[in-house]
C-alpha positions, -999 to 999 in steps of 0.1 A, spaced: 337 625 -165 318 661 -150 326 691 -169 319 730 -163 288 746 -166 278 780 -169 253 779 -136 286 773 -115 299 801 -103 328 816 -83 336 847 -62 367 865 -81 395 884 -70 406 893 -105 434 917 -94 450 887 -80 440 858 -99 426 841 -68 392 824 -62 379 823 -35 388 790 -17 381 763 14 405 758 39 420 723 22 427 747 -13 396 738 -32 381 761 -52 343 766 -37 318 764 -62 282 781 -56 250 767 -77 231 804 -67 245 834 -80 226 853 -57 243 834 -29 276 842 -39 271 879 -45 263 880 -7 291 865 0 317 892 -20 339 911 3 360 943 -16 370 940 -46 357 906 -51 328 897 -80 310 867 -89 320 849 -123 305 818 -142 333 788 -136 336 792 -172 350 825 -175 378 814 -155 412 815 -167 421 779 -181 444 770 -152 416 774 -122 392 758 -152 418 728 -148 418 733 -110 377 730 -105 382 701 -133 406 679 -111 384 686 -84 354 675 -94 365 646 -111 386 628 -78 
């Protein structure tokens, strides 16, 4: 069984509890930080998968674990 790491991380949209995600509803997970930050549009940031509240934690978990 995978599990989270902090060198995952996520582009944010913390005003609407939404990460940023692929056209089939995955959560997309970047291995770069600096990647991701160039990849943040308005009021988006970049956040370790592991500051995540628990129910995208559980998301990315089902996810990687298929």
């Amino acid at each position: 069984m995978k599990h989270l790491v902090q060198t995952d991380y996520v582009i944010y949209d913390k005003a609407n509890d939404n990460p940023l995600q692929d056209s089939y509803g995955r959560v997309i997970l970047f291995g770069d930080k600096s990647e991701a930050i160039n990849d943040c549009y308005g009021n988006e940031t970049v956040v370790s998968c592991t500051e995540l509240p628990m129910h995208w934690k559980l998301e990315i978990l089902n996810q990687i674990n298929l």
